[in-house]
N, C-alpha and C positions, 0 to 999 in steps of 0.2 A: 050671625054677627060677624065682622068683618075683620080682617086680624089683619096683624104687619106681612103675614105669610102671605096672604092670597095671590098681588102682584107676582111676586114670583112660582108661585102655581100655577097660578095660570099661563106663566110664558112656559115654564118646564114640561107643563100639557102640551100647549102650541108648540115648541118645540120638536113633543117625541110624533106629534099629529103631521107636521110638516117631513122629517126626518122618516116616516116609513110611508108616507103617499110618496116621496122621493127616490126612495127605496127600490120600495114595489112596482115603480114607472123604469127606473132606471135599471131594473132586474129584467125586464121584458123588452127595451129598447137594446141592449146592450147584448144577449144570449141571440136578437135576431142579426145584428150588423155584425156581430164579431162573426155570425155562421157566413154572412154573405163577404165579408172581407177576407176570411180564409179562403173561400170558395178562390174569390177573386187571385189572391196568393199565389196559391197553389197550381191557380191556370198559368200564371205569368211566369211561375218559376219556372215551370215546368215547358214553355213555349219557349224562354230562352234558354235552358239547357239543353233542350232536344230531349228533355229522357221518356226513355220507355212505356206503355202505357201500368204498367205490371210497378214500376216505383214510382207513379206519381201517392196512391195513397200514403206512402212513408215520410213524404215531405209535411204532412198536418198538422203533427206536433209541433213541429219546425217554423212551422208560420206563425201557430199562431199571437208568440209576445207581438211579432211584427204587425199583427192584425189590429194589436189592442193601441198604437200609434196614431193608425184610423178612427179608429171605432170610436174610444173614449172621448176623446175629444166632443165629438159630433154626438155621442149618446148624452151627455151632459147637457148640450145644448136642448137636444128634442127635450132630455128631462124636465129641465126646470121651464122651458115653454112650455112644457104640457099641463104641468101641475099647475102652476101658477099662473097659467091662463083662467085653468078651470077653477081655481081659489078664486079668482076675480070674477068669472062670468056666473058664478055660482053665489056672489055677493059675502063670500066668507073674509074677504078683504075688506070689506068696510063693515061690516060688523065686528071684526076685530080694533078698526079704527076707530067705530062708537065708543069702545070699549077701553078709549086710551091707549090701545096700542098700536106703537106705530108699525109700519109697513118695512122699517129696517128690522125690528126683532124679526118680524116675519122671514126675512132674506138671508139672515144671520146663517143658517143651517144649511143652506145652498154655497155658500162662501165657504165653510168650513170644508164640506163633502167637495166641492171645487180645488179647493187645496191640498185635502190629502190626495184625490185620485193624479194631481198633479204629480208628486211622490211616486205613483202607478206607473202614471204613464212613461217617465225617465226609467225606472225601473226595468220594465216592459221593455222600453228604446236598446236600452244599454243589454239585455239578455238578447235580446233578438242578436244583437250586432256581436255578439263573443257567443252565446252557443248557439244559438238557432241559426246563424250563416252558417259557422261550424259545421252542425251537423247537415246542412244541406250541403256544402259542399262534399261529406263523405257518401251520402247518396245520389250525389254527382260522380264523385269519382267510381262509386262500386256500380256504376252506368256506362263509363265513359268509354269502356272498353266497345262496348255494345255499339254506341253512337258512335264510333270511327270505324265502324267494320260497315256501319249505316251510311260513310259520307263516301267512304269509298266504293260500294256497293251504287251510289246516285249517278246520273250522267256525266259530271263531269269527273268521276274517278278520281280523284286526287284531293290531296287536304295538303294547305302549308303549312309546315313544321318551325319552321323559324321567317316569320314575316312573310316577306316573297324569296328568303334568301334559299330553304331547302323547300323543295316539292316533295313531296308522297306521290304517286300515280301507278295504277296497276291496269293491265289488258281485262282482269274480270275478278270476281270475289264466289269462289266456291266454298259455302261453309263457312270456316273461321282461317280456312287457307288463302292467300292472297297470290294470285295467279301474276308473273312474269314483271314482281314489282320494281320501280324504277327509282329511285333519291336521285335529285338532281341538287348541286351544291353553289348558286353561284359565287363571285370573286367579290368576297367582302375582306374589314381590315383582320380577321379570324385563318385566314389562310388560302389558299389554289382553289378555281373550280375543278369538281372533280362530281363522279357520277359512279353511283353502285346500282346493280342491275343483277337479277338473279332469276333462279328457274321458280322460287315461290318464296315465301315468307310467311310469319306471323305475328300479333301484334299481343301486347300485353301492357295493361296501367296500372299500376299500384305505387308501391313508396321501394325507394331505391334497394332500402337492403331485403328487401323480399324476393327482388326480383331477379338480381345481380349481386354475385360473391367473388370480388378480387383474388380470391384465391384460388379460385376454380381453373384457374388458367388462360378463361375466356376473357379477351380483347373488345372493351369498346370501342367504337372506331372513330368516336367523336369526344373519348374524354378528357383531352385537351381543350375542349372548346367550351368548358362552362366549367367554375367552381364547386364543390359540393356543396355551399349555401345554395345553389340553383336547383338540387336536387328535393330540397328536403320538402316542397309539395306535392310529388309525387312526380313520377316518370313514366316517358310512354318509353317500350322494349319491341324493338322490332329483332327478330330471326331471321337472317337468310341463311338459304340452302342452295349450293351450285350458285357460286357470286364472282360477277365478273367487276373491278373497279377501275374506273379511266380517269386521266387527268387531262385538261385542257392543250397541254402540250404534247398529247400524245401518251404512249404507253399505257395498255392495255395489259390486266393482270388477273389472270384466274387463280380464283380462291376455294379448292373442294370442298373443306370444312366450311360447319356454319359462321358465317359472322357477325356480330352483335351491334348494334347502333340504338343507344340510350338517349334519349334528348327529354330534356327537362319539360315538366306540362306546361310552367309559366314561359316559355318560350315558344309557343304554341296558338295562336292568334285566336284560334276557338278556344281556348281555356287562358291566355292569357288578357282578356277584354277587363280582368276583376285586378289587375295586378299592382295597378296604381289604385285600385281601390280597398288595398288590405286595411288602410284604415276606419272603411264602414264595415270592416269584421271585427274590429279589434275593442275590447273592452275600456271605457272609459278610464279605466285605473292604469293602463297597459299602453296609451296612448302616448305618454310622455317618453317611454324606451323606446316607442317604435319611432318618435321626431329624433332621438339621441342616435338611434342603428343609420338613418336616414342619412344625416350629419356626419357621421363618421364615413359613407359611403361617398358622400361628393368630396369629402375629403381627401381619402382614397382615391377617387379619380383624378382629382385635382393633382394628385401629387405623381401621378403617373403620367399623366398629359405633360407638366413640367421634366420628369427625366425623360421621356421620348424626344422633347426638343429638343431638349439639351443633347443627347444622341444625335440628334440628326445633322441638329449644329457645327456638332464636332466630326461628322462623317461630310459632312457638306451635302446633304442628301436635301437639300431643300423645295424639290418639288413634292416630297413627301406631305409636307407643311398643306398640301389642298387636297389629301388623299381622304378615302373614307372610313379612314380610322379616326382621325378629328371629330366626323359628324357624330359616329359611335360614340365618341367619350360624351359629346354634347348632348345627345340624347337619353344618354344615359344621366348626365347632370338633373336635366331638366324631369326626368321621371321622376329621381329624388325630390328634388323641390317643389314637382308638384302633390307628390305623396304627403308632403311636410305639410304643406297650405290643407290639404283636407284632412288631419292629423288635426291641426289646431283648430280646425274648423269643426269639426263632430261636438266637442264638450259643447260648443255654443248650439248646434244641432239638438241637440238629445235636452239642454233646459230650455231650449225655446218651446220643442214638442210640449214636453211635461207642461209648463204656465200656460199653454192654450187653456186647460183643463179648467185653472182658475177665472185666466181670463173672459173668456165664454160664460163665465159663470158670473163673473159679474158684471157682463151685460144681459144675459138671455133673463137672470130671475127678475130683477128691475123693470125691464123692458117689458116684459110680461106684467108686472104688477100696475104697472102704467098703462101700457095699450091692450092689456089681456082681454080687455070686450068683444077685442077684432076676433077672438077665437085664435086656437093653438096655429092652425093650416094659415090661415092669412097670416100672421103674424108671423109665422115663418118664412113665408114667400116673397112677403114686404119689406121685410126687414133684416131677417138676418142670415137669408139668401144673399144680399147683395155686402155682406158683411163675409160670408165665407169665398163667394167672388172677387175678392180683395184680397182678406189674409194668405188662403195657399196658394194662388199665385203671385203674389211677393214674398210669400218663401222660400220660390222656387229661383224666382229669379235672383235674391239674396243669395242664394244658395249658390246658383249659378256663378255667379260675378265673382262670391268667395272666392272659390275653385282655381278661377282664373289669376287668381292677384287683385281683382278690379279695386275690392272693397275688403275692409277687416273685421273678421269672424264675428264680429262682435256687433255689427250692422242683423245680424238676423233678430235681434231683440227687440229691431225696429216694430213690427207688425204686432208684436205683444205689446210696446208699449202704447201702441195709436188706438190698439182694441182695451187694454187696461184704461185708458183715458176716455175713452166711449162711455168705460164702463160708471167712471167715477160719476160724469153729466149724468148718465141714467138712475145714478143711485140719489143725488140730488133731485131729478125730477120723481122718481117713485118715492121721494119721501113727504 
């Protein structure tokens, strides 16, 4: 006999019926891409740090929130095409329809799971970006020693140190000994060229107070030339032994004892490529201090550029005024400000990722409920192939434009919203 309960019985069946074929599809789409998107990770990480073949396995862990960026997204998608093709080629979509039940209850459970794993995937964003850079980067750094004995060891013997401004260059690399090594200094607004030269060296990276103890007596011979905020992500330590040092004008001076030359890793062209990029390390909660240090930094500059004029003003030294210590402040300006622009730029990064999740989902399960006859494969290839063809490469180039100034942070919500309105037409037509 037929009671007021049943309607909802029978959705609360359909429901949990829908909810673990979702499941169970989404538990085998998801364990295969996340394996192949780590793989992917891990090759990439590890071809742009250069590191060793012996620490690539240690970067894994490390990848994989960053995996689940990729994966999710695109798992959800295969998901709910796949079930809800087969719900429909399978005729379990219109027997439910016989049944007075519409094709929205049916989708209802796919919206839901869309929504939370949306939750996941920011989640996931935001972990990768504060520990899993993190900790790659300190298995970058316990590498990095290895990789500069590897570049100097290469044909053309030499790594710069500070832009093109210092050279490294050595005659040959015996061991972990650095044969007949050369610093070449040239004339930036930092001070004289000048040039150290010695009978060997060696090299060593870590974090400053490990490596170097002001009290030891030993003389850096560069630490005049960078603040100790320049230090604190770690320093490369060069040793010379029998060191000759010249300066441009002449004067030549031998040194018996060893001499010390510490220079910051972000100063360092191979380790500083990431440095305007501390912001895609930096945790979403963390991002408003690091636009505040940012701001306080051009300030700083700003205010040191104005008493250098004014110096120079009052010395009448005004060819100084087109020297290369201007460009220095301005580049350094411009570092900050661009640091800032992708600072404000990630929060809208990291919620755009996360709503793919929902997005996706309310087109693929509609879409499916609609065209599900074509089968999950066509239907993927027809449709919402040329829909992933679209969204991340207007992500990228949103992305892009951000970075620059072009456009504002808030422009990346564009592509969520063309696909969330996709989505709405298809929920209209699947109904």
């Amino acid at each position: 006999m037929p009671t007021h309960g049943q309607p909802f019985l029978r959705t609360n069946i359909i429901f949990r019926r829908v909810i673990f074929e979702i499941f169970s599809t989404f538990l085998l789409f998801q364990i295969s891409l996340t394996i192949f998107f780590i793989i992917i990770g891990v090759v990439l990480q590890a071809l742009d740090l250069q590191l060793p073949v012996g620490k690539i396995p240690m970067l894994i862990p490390y990848v994989f929130p960053f995996s689940q960026y990729f994966a999710v997204p695109l798992v959800v998608l295969l998901t709910l095409v796949t079930v809800y093709a087969r719900m429909k080629v399978s005729r379990e979509i219109t027997a439910l329809q016989t049944c007075g039940i519409s094709s929205i209850r049916v989708i209802i459970p796919a919206l839901i799971i869309g929504f939370i794993l949306s939750f996941y995937t920011f989640l996931m964003y935001d972990l990768s970006a504060s520990w899993g850079m993190a900790q790659t980067q300190r298995v970058f750094l316990s590498a990095s020693q290895d990789i500069l004995y590897g570049q100097l060891s290469g044909p053309q013997k030499s790594i710069m140190l500070e832009g093109e401004n210092i050279v490294l260059s050595v005659v040959s690399v015996d061991g972990k000994i650095l044969r007949e090594p050369l610093i070449t200094r040239k004339d930036d607004s930092a001070g004289r060229p000048f040039t150290i030269s010695a009978r060997e060296a060696t090299i060593e990276v870590g974090q400053m107070n490990e490596l170097w103890n002001p009290e030891s007596g030993q003389r850096n011979a560069m630490e005049n030339l960078y603040s100790p905020e320049d230090y604190k992500n770690g320093v490369l330590k060069i040793t010379f032994s029998d060191v000759h040092t010249g300066l441009q004008e002449g004067g030549d001076v031998r040194i018996p004892e060893q001499q010390i030359v510490i220079i910051p890793l972000s100063e360092i062209p191979f380790f500083n490529s990431r440095k305007n990029q501390r912001a895609v390390y930096t945790s979403t909660w963390d991002l408003p201090k690091l636009i505040s240090e940012n701001e306080e930094e051009i300030q700083r500059l700003r205010s040191e550029m104005s008493l250098a004029a004014t110096q120079q003003l009052i010395l009448g030294n005004f060819s100084d005024f087109s020297s290369a210590q201007w460009n220095h402040y301005h580049e350094q300006i411009y570092s900050c400000q661009r640091a800032i622009r992708i600072a404000k730029l990630e929060p809208y990064r990291r919620i755009s990722a996360g709503l793919s999740c929902f997005c996706f989902a309310i087109v693929a399960a509609p879409l499916a409920v609609w065209k599900g006859n074509q089968g999950a494969l066509q239907l993927v290839a027809s449709s919402l192939l040329p829909l992933l063809v679209f969204y991340y490469p207007a992500m990228m180039f949103l992305t892009s434009a951000a970075k620059k100034g072009d456009v504002v942070p808030m422009t990346l919500m564009i592509p969520n919203l063309v696909v969330f309105l996709l989505g709405l037409y298809m929920l209209k037509r699947a109904a």
